[in-house]
Steps between C-alpha positions, in 0.01 A plus 500: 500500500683250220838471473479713172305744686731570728818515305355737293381719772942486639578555141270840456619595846869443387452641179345846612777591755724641269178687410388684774944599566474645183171691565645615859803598307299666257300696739838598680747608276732654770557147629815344418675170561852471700756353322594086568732382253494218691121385488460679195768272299325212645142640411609601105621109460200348658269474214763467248567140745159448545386557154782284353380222715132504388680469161670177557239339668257607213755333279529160739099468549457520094355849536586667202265797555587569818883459435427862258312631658740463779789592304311822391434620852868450531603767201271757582599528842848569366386745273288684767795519686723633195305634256785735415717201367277449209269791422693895518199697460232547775231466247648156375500355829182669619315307158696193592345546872164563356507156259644322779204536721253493234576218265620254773185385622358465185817301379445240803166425336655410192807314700257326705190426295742281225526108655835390663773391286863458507743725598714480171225440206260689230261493734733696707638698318132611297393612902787679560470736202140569534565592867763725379221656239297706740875678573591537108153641423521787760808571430462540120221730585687718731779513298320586153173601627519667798185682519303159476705317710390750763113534405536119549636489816385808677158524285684827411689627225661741699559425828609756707803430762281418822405223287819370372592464860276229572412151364293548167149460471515159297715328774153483733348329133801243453486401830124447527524276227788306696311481803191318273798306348615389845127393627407305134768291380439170496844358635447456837883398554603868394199707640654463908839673317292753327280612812850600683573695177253652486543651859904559409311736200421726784915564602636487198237777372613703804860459351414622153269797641825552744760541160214718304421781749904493604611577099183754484541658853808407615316329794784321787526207620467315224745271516367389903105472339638284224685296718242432754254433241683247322580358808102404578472382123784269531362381828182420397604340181768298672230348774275423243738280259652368847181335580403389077822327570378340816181371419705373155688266758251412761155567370321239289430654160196266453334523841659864658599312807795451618747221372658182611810700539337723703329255684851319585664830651197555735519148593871562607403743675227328760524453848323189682190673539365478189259283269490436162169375256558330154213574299388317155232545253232206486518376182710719289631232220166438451374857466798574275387202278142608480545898448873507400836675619383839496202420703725347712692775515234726585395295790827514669515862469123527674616236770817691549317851547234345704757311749694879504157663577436249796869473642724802362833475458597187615391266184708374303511304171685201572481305118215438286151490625634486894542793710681589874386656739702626802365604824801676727301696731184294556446188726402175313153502576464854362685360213251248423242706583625726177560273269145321580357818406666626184413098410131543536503831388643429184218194458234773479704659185403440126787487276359683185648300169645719259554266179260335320588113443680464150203226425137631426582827755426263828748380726381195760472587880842332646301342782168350331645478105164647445493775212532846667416859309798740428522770782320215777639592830690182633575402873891459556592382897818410618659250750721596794769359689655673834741421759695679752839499571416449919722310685523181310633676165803707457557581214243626190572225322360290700216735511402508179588103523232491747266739323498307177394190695202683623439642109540123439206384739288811453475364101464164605178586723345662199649786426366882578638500857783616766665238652720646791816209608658691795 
């Protein structure tokens, strides 16, 4: 299972606790909760904290969308809480329940599908106010048109009060199209954010559905269902932008591995019994002068994922074509034995180009000069330095001292080879 696999899976499973205690509630009216002021004040406060923290960070990682969407999450949870303070009617606040669960889904498409901008610009401000549309359209129709603005949403003009009580019929519609939203957009920095969304969709839906069938039925424990629900969404949420702000500090945005940073604080880490391997691409200049930068580019990112494949989680980009590796658990040999591996397994690789060469659509192969064909499949190999820290060597820099010298003499003997300096 990938680590996107699996997060999603803990995210569903978070997300649909607050809905099976609402369906046990549900099925057993007669049950009730004890009172806790104590736990309950610190319960009701939770997700206002929580929320109000995704906010910020949203702000500080330049994520405009999710700072609204954030900040939305954060009124509605008042409101559910104290509908009363606004709306005087049941009828107003059950519409206001109903739009809430219908049009916020589809407003996160809008919110989300428009690129990244500022936080204060036109940009901005244009996706703000079409977010707010979906809102302003339902409730000019319930206000003016009522009987459409229920044919709409329940696919009937006259509902009767069994289905006022629930979530309308459009919300499962709005939130399809999310879901498609979430699985299709092309920014991959934003999509991780939007899977956990997604699964929040599920508690916050069981908040709304909680307010509607208490104003129609005058169901209890509300206020407990709300709570707990809330609770999951913010928890989810919070995780997820906990760990876009993690990878924004210690993951390498070109290659997805981890950083030099990161690399440092592991190093700090080590005890003796560990060994490290400094790994460089053969002849990168010259394949960046013969296919360009974003060739280049591309190669790093295959060399990267290929070295992760091989070794997990223990490479490391250490600066521009060169990579660490660190081995904490396994004895030098083994160590060797790894890296010799992932080294001839990557030999038997073809790099596919991607570009054509800006001159008569060829680009020259980087090791012959001779003319190659757009698309050819090229041979990329790397050389590999490794040392242990043993008895002789304390510390990891003298490690990776010791390591480069081995790089050193593995590209002096030609290249394409593990050279182990223990």
């Amino acid at each position: 299972m990938s680590g996107k696999t699996k997060w999603l899976a803990i995210y569903l499973g978070v997300g649909f606790i607050p809905v099976f205690i609402w369906l046990y509630f549900f099925l057993n009216p007669a049950i009730s909760i004890p009172p806790l002021p104590a736990v309950h004040d610190f319960l009701i406060f939770a997700p206002y904290i929580g929320l109000g923290l995704i906010t910020l960070l949203g702000w500080q990682i330049n994520q405009t969308r999710i700072f609204w969407s954030a900040v939305f999450l954060f009124a509605f949870y008042w409101f559910l809480l104290n509908p009363g303070a606004i709306l005087h009617t049941p009828w107003m606040r059950m519409a206001a329940f109903q739009i809430i669960g219908t049009a916020f889904p589809l407003a996160l498409c809008v919110l989300f599908l428009i690129k990244e901008s500022r936080l204060w610009s036109d940009k901005s401000l244009a996706r703000l106010l079409l977010f707010l549309f979906p809102f302003v359209l339902f409730l000019c129709m319930a206000k003016w048109t009522p009987d459409v603005f229920y044919k709409i949403l329940y696919w009937n003009p006259s509902p009767t009060a069994a289905d006022l009580s629930r979530l309308p019929n459009l919300t499962g519609f709005t939130l399809f199209v999310f879901l498609l939203v979430v699985f299709f957009i092309p920014d991959l920095k934003i999509q991780p954010f939007l899977v956990s969304l997604a699964a929040a969709l599920a508690p916050f839906l069981v908040a709304v559905q909680t307010s509607l069938g208490a104003v129609q039925t005058g169901t209890g424990l509300t206020e407990f269902n709300i709570i707990v629900s809330y609770t999951a969404l913010t928890a989810i949420l919070l995780h997820s932008i906990l760990h876009m702000y993690w990878k924004k500090v210690y993951v390498d945005i070109l290659t997805g591995v981890p950083n030099r940073q990161a690399l440092d604080e592991r190093l700090h880490t080590l005890t003796r019994n560990f060994s490290l391997a400094m790994v460089d691409i053969d002849h990168f200049k010259k394949f960046n002068d013969s296919f360009g930068h974003a060739e280049g580019d591309n190669a790093l990112r295959m060399v990267a994922q290929h070295l992760e494949e091989h070794l997990g989680f223990r490479v490391y980009r250490y600066g521009g074509e060169e990579f660490c590796v660190v081995f904490e658990e396994e004895d030098f040999p083994k160590a060797v034995e790894m890296m010799d591996k992932a080294r001839a397994s990557l030999e038997t690789r073809k790099f596919r180009l991607r570009r054509q060469k800006r001159q008569k659509g060829e680009v020259a192969d980087f090791f012959t000069r001779k003319p190659t064909p757009p698309g050819k499949g090229v041979t990329i190999t790397i050389s590999v330095g490794v040392a242990s820290a043993g008895k002789k060597l304390g510390t990891y820099e003298e490690v990776i001292k010791q390591a480069d010298q081995a790089l050193y003499q593995a590209k002096d003997k030609g290249r394409n080879r593990v050279v182990a300096n223990k």
